[in-house]
C-alpha positions in Angstrom: -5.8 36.4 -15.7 -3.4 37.1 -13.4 -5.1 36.4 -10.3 -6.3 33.1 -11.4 -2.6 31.5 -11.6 -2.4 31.9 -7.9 -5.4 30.3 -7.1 -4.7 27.6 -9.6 -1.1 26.8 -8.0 -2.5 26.7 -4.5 -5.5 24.3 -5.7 -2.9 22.0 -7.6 -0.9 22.1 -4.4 -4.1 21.7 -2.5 -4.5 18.7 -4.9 -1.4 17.3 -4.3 -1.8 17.0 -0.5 -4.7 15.4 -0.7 -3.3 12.5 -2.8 -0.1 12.0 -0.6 -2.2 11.5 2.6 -4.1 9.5 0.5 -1.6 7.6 -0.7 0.0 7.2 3.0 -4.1 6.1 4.2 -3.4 3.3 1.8 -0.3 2.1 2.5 -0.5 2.3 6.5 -3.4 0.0 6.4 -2.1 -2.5 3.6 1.3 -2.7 6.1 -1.7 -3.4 8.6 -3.4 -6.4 7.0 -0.1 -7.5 5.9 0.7 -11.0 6.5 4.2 -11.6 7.2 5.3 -14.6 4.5 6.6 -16.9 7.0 2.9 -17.1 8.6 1.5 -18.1 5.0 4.6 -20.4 3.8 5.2 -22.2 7.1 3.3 -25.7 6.6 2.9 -26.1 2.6 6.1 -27.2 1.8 7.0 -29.6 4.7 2.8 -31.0 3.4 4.8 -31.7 -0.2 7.2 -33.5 1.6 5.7 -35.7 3.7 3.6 -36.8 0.6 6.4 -37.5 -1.5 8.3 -39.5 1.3 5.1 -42.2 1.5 
């Protein structure tokens, strides 16, 4: 039994690793396809004033 606690540690930690790069795969490409707001907001609101002012 004793050798198996090793084994299991270093797969955990094994484990582990595998879900931080994961984790930083998935947030380097949603920075990626990010769309900075100021691209998405920039025409609505000056459309919802024009309408109101006619």
């Amino acid at each position: 039994m004793s050798d198996e606690a090793p084994d299991q540690a270093r797969g955990e930690q094994i484990q582990q690793a595998e879900r931080e790069a994961a984790k930083q795969r998935l947030l380097a490409q949603a920075e990626a396809e990010r769309i900075p707001a100021e691209e998405i907001a920039r025409a609505l609101p000056d459309r919802r004033w024009r309408r109101g002012q006619q």
